[in-house]
MDAnalysis code that builds the backbone (N, CA, C; Angstrom):
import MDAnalysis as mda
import numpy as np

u = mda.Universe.empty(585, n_residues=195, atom_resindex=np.repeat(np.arange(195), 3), trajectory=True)
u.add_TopologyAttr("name", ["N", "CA", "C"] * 195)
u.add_TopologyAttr("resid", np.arange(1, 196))
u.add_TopologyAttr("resname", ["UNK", "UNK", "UNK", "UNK", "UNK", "UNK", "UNK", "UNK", "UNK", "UNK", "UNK", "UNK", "UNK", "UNK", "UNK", "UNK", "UNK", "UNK", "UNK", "UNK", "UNK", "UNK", "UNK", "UNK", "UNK", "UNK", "UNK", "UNK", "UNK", "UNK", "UNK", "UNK", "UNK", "UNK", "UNK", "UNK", "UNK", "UNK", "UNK", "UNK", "UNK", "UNK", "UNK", "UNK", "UNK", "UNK", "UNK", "UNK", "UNK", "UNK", "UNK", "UNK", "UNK", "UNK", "UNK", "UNK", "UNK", "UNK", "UNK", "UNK", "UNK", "UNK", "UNK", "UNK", "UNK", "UNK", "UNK", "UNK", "UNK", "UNK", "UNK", "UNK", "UNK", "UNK", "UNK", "UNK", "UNK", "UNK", "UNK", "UNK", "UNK", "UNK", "UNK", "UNK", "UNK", "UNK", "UNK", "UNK", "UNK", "UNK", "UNK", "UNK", "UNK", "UNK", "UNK", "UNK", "UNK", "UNK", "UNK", "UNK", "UNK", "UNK", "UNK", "UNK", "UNK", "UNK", "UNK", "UNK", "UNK", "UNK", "UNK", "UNK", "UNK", "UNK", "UNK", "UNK", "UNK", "UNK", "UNK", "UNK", "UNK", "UNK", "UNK", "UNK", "UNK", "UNK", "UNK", "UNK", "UNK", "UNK", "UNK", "UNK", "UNK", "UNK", "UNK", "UNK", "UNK", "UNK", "UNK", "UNK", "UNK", "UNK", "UNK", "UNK", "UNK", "UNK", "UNK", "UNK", "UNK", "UNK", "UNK", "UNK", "UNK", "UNK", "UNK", "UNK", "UNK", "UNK", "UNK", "UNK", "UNK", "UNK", "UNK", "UNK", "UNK", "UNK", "UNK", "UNK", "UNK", "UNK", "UNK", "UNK", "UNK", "UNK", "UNK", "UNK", "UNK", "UNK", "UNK", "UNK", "UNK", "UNK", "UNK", "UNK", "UNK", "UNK", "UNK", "UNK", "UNK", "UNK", "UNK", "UNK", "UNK", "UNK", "UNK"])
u.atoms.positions = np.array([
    [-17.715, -2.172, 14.239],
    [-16.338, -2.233, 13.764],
    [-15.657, -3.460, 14.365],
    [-15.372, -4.418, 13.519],
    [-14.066, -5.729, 14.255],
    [-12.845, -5.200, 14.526],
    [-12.375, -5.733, 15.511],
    [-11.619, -4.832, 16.634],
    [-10.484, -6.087, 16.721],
    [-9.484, -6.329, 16.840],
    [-8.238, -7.392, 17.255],
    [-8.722, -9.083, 17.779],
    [-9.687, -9.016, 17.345],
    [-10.469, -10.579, 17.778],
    [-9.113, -11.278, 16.516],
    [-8.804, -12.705, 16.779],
    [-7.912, -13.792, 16.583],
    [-8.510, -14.195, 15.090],
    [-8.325, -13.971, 13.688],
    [-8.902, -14.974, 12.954],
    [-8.063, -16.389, 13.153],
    [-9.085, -17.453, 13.644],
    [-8.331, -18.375, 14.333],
    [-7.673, -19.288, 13.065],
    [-6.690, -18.666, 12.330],
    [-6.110, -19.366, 11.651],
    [-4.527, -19.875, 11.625],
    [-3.969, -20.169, 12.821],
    [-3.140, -20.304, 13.367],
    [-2.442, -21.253, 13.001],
    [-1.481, -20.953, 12.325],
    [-0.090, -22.309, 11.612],
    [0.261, -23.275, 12.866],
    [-0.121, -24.230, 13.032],
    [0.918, -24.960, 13.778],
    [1.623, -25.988, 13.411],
    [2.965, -26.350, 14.028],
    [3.719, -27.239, 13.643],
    [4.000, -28.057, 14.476],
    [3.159, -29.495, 14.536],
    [3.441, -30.336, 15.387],
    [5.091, -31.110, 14.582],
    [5.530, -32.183, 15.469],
    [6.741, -32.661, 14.616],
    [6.621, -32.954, 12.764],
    [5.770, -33.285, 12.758],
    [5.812, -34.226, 11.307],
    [4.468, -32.969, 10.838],
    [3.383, -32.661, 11.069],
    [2.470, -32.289, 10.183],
    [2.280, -31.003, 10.728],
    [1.693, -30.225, 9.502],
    [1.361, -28.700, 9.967],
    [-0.328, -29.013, 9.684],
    [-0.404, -28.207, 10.513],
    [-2.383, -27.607, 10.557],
    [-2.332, -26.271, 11.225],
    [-3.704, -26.006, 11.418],
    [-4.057, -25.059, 10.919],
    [-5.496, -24.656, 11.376],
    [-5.472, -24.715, 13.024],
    [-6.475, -24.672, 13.672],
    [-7.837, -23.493, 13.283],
    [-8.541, -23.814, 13.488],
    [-10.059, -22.803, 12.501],
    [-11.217, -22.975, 12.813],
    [-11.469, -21.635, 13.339],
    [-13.152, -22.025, 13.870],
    [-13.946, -20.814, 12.772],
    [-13.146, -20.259, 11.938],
    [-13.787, -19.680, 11.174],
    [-14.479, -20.206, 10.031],
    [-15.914, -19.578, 9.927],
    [-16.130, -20.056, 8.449],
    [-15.575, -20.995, 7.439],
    [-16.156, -21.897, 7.126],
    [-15.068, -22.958, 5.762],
    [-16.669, -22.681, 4.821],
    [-16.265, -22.692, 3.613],
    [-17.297, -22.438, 2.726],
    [-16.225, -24.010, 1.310],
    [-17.188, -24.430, 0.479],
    [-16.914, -25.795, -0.453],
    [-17.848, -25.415, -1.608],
    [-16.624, -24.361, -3.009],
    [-17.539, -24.366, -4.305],
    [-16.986, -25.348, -5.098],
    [-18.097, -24.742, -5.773],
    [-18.111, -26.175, -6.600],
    [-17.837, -25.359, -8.629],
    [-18.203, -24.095, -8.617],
    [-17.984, -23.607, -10.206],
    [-17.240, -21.985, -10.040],
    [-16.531, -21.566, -11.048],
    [-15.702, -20.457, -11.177],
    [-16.137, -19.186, -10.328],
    [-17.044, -18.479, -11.236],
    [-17.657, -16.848, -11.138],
    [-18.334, -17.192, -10.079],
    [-19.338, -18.186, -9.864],
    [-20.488, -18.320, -9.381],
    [-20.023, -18.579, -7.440],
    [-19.052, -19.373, -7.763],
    [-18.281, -19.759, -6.604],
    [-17.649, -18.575, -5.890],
    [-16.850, -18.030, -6.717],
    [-15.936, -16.685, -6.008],
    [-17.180, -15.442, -5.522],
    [-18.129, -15.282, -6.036],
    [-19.351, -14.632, -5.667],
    [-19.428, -15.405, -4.203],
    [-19.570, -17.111, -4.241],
    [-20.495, -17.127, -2.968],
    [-19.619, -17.226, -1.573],
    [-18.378, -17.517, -1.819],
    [-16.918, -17.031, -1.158],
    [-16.920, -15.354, -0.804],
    [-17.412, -14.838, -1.488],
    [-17.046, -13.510, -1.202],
    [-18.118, -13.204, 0.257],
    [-19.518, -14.059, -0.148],
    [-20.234, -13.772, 0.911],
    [-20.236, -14.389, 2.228],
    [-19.395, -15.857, 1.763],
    [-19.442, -16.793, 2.956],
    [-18.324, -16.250, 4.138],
    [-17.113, -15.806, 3.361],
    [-16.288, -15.395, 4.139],
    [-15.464, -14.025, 3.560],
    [-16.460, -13.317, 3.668],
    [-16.210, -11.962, 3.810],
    [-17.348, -10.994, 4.173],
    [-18.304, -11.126, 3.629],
    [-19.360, -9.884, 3.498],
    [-20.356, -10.476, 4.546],
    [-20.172, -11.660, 4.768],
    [-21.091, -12.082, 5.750],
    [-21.103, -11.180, 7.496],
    [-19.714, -10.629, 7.522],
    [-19.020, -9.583, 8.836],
    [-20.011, -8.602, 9.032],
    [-20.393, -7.913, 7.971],
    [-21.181, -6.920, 7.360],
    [-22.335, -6.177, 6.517],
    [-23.084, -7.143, 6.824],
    [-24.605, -7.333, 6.865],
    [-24.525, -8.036, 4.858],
    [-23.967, -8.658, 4.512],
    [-23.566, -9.121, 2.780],
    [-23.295, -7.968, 2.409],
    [-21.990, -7.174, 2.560],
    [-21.456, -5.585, 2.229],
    [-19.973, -6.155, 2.517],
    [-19.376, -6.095, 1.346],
    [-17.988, -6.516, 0.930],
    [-16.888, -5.234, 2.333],
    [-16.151, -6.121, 2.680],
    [-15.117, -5.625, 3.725],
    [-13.666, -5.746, 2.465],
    [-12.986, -4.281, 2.147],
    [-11.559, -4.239, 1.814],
    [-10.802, -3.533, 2.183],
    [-9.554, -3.443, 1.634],
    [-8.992, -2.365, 1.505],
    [-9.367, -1.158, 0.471],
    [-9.524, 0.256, 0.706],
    [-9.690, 1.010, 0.044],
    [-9.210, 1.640, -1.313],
    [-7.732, 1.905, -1.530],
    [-6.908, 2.285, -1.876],
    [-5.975, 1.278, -2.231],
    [-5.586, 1.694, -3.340],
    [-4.158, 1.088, -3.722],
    [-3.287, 1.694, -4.310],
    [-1.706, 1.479, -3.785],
    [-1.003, 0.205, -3.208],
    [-1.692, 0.583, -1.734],
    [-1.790, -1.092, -1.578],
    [-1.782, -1.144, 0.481],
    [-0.063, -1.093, 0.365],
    [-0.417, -0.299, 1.722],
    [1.071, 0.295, 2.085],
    [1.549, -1.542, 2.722],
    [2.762, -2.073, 3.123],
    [2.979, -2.763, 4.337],
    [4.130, -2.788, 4.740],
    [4.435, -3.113, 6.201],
    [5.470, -2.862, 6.868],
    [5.944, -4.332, 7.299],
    [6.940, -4.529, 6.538],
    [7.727, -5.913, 7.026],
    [9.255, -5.684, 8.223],
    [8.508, -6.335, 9.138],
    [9.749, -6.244, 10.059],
    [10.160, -7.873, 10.222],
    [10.707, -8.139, 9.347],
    [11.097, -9.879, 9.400],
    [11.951, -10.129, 8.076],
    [12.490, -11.200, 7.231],
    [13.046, -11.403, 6.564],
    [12.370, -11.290, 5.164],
    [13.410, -10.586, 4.467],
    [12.932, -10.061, 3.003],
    [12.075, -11.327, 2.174],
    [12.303, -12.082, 2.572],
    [11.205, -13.382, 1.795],
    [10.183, -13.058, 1.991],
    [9.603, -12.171, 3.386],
    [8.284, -12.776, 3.532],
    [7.699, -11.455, 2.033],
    [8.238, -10.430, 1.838],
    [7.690, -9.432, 0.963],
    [7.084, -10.278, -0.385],
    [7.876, -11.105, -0.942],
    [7.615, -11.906, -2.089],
    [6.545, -12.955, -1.782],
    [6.260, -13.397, 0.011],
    [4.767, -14.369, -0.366],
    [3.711, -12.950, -0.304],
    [4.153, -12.124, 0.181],
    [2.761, -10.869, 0.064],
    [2.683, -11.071, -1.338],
    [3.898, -10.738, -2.024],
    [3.482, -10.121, -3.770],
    [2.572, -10.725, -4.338],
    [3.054, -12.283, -3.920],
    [1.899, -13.118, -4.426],
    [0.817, -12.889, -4.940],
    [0.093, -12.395, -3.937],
    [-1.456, -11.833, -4.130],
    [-1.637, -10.816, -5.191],
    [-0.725, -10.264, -5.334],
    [-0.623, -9.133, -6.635],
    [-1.018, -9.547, -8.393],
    [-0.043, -11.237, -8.304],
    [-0.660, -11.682, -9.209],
    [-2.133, -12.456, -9.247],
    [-1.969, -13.204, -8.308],
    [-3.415, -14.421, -7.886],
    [-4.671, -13.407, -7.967],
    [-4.708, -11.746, -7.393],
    [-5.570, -10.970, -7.933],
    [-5.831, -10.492, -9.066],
    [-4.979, -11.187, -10.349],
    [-4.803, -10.536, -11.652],
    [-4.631, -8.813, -11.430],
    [-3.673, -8.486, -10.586],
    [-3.531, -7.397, -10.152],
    [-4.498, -6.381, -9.881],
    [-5.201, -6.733, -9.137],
    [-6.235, -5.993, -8.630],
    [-5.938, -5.518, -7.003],
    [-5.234, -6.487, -6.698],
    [-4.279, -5.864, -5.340],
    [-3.013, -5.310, -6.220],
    [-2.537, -4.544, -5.283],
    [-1.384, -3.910, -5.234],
    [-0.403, -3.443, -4.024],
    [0.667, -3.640, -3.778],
    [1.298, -3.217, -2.456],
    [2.485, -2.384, -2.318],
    [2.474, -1.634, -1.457],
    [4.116, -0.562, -1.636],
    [4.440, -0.913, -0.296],
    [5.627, -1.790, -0.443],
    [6.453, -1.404, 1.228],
    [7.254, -0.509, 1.428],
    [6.822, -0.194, 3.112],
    [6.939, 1.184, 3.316],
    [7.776, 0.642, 4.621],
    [8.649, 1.863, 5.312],
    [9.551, 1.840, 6.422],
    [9.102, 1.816, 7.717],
    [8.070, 1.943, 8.126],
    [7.649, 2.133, 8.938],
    [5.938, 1.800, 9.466],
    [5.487, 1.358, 10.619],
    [4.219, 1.020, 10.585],
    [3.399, 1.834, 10.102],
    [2.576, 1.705, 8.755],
    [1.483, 2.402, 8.227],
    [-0.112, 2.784, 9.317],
    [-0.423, 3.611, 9.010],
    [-1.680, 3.984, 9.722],
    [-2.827, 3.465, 8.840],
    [-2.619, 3.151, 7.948],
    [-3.729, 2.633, 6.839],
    [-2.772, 1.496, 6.271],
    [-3.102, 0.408, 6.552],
    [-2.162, -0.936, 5.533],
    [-2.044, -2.379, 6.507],
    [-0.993, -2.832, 6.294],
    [-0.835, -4.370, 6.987],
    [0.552, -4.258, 7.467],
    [0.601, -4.251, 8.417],
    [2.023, -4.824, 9.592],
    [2.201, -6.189, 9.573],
    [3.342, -6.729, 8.869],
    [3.884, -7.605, 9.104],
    [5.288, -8.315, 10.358],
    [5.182, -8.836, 11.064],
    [6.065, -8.548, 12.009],
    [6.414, -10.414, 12.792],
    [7.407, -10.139, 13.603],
    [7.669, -11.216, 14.303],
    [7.272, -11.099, 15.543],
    [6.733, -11.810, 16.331],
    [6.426, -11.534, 17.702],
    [5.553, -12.659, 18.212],
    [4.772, -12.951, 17.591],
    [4.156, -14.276, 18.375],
    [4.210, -14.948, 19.297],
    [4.275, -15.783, 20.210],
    [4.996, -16.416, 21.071],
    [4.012, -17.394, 21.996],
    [3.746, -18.244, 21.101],
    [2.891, -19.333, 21.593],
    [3.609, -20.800, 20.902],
    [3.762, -22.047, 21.516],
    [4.279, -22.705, 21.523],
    [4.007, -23.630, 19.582],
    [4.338, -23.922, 19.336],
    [4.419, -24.225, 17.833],
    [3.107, -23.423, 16.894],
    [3.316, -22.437, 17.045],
    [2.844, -21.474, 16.368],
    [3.298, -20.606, 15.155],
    [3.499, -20.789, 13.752],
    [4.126, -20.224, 13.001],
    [3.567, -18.605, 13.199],
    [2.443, -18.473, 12.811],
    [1.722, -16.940, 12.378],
    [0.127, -17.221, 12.508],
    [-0.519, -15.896, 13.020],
    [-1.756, -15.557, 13.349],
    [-1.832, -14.053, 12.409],
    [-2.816, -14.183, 12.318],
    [-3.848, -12.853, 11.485],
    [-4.895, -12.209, 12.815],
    [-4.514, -10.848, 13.094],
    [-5.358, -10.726, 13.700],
    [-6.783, -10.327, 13.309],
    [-8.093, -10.374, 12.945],
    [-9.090, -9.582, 12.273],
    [-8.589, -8.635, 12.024],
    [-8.671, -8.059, 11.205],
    [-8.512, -6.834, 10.467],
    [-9.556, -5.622, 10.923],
    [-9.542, -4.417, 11.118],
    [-10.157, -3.223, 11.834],
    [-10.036, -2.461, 10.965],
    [-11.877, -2.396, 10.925],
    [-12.891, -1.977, 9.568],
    [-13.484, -1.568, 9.856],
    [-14.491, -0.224, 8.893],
    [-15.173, 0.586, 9.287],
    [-16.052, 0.337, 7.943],
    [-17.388, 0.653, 7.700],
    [-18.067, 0.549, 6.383],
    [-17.610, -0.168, 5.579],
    [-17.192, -0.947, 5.486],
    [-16.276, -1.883, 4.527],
    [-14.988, -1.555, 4.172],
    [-14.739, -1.193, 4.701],
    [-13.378, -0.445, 3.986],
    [-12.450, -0.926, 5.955],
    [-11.347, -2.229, 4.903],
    [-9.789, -2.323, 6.052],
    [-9.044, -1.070, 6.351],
    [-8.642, -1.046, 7.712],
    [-7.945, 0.523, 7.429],
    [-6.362, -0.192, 8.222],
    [-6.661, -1.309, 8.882],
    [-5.214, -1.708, 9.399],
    [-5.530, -3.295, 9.702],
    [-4.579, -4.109, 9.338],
    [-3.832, -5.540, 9.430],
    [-3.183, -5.877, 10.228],
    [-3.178, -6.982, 11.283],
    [-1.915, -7.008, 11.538],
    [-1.745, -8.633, 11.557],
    [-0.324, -8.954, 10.998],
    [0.056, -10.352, 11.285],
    [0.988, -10.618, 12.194],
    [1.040, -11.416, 12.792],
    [2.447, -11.682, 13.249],
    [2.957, -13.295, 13.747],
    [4.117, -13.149, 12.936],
    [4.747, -14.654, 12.655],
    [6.160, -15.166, 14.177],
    [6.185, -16.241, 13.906],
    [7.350, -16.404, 14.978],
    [8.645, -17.524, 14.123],
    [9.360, -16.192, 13.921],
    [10.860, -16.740, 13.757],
    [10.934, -18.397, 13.634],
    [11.092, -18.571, 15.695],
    [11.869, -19.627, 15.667],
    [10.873, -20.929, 15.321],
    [9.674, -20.793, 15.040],
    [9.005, -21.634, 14.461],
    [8.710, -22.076, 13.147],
    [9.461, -20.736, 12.245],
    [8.741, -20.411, 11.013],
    [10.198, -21.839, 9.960],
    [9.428, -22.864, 9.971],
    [10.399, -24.201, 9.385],
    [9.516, -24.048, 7.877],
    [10.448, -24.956, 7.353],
    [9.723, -25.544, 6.081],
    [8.387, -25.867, 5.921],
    [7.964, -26.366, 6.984],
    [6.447, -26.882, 7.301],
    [5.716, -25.779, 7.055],
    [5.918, -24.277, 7.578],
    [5.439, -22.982, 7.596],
    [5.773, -22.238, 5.947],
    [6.004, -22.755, 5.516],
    [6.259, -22.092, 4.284],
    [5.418, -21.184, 4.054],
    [4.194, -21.650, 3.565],
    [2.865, -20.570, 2.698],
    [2.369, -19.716, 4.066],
    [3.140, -20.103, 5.184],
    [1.972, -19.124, 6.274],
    [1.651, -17.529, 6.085],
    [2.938, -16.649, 5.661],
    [2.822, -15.559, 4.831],
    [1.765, -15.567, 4.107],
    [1.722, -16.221, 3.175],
    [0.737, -15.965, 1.490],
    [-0.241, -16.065, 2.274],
    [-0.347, -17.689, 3.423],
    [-2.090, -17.285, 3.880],
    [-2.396, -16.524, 4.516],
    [-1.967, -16.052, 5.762],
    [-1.889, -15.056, 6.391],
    [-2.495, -13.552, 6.192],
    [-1.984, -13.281, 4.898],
    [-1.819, -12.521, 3.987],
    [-3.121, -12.099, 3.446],
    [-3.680, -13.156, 3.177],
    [-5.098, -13.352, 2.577],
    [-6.099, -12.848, 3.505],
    [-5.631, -13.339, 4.607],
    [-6.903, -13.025, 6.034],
    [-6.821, -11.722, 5.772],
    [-5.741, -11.138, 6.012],
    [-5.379, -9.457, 6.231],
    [-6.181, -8.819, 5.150],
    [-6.338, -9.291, 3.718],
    [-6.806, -8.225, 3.296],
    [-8.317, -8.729, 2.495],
    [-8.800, -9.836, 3.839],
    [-10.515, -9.903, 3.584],
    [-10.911, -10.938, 3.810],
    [-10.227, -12.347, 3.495],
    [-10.546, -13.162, 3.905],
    [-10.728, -14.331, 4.896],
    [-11.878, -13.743, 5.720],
    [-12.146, -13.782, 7.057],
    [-12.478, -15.139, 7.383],
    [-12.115, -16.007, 6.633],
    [-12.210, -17.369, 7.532],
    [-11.668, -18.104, 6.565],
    [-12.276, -19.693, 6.249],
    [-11.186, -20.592, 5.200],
    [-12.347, -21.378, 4.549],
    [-11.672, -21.776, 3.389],
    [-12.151, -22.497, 2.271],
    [-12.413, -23.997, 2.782],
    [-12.632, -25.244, 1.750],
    [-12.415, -26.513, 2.176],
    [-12.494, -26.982, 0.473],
    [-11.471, -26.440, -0.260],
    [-11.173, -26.801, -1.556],
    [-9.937, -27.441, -1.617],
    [-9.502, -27.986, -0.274],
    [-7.737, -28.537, -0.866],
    [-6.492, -27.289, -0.689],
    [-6.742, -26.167, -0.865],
    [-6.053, -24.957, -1.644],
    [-5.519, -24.484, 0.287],
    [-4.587, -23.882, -0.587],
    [-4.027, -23.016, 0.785],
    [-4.847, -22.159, 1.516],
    [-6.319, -21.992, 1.206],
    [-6.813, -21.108, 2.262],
    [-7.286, -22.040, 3.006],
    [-7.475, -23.152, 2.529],
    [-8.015, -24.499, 3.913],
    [-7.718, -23.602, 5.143],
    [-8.295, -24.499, 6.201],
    [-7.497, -24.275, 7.559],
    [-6.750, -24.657, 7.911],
    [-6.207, -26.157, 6.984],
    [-4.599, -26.626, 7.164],
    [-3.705, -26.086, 6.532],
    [-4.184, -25.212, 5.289],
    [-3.056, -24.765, 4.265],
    [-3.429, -25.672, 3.339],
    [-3.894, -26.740, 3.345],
    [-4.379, -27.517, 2.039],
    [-3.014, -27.706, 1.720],
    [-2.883, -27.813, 0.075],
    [-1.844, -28.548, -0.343],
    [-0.964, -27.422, -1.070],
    [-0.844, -26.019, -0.453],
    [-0.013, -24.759, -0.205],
    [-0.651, -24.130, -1.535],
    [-1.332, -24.396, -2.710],
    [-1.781, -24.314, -3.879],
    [-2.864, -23.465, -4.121],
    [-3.085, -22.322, -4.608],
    [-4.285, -21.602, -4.458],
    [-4.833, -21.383, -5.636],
    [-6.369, -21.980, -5.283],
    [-7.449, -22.588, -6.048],
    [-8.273, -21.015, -6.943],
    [-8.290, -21.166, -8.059],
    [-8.856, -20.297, -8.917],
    [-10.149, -19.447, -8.626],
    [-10.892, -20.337, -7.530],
    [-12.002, -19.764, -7.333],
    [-11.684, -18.995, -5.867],
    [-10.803, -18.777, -5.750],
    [-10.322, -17.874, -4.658],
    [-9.479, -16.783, -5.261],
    [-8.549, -16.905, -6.251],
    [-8.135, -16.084, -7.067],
    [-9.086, -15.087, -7.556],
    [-10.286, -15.724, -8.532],
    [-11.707, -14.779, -8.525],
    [-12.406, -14.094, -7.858],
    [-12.378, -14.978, -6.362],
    [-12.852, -14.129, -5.204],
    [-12.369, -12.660, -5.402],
    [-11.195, -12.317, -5.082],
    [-10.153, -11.220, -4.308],
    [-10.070, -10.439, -5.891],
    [-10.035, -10.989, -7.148],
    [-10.403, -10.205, -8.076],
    [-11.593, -9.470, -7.728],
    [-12.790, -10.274, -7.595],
    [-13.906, -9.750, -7.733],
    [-14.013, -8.223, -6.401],
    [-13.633, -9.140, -5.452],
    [-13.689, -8.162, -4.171],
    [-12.385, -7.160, -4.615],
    [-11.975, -7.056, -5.219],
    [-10.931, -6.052, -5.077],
    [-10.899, -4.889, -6.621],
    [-12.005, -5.294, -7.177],
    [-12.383, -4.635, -8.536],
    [-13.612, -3.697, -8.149],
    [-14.302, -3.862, -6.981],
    [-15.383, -3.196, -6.714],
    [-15.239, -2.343, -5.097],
    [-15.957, -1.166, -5.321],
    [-15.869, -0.636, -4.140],
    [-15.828, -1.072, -2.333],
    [-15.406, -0.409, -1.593],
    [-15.451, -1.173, -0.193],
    [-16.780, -1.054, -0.045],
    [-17.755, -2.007, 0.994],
    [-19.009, -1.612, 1.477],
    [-20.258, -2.165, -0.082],
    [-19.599, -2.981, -0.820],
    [-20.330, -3.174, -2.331],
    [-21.364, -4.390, -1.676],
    [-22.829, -3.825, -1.927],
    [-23.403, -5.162, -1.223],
    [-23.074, -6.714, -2.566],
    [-23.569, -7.666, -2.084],
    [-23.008, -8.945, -2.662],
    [-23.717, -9.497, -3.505],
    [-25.244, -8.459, -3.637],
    [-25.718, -8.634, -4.957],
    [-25.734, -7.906, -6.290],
    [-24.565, -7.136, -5.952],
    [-24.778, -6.214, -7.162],
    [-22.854, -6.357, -7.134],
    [-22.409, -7.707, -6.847],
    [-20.990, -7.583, -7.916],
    [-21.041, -9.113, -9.339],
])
């Protein structure tokens, strides 16, 4: 089971440029279906012997304790999954879902993802947490990416697209869209040759 280990995807904001420090996984496709398949394995199923890691159930519950914007970069994913995610915010920290929250407190640090804590493939809790007084213009998409870690995707792309490890160019690339379709149309624990 992954347990609160750092997905090291950490917003930072030096004066002028944001990055997006990453020692996780970067995977570079190159075609649609074929690509979001090998995404699914590079940075996701790879955790779990090639056995897809999700959320179970839908709506994922989540708990935003920060400013009502950040709910709308979650939604995001609602569409970019051709609705295959789904989310209900709820009042209070869920026992099954994603905590969104402020608290961070490392020096130009927008937001961290912590690994997500999984059992058979199946996410049972998220947690992010962003910092206020850092969270500038530069930090914009850190939500949406953030977001992404939480519900599977365990390391970063190198397509340009906001799952980069810099955030890329805040823009999220189709064959990552397919990914989280694909992973989110099929059972938790689905090995990676039979989606």
């Amino acid at each position: 089971m992954a347990w609160m280990r750092r997905i090291v995807s950490v917003f930072m904001v030096p004066t002028v440029l944001l990055s997006l420090a990453s020692c996780a996984k970067d995977s570079s496709p190159t075609s649609s279906s074929t690509d979001a398949k090998q995404l699914i394995k590079d940075l996701n199923a790879f955790k779990n012997g090639d056995r897809t890691i999700r959320f179970k159930d839908m709506p994922i519950k989540v708990y935003v304790d920060g400013p009502s914007s950040w709910k709308d970069d979650v939604k995001k994913w609602e569409e970019w999954s051709g609705g295959a995610i789904r989310f209900e915010f709820v009042n209070s920290d869920p026992e099954v879902g994603i905590r969104l929250k402020n608290g961070i407190q490392q020096p130009l640090v927008c937001g961290v993802t912590y690994e997500p804590k999984w059992d058979n493939g199946e996410i049972r809790k998220a947690d992010i947490e962003m910092d206020l007084t850092s969270y500038t213009p530069l930090c914009k998409q850190t939500v949406a990416h953030e977001t992404g870690h939480a519900l599977g995707i365990l390391g970063h792309t190198k397509n340009g697209g906001l799952m980069d490890g810099d955030g890329g160019d805040g823009k999220m690339r189709d064959e990552v869209k397919e990914m989280m379709r694909i992973l989110y149309s099929n059972p938790p624990n689905t090995s990676v040759d039979k989606l």
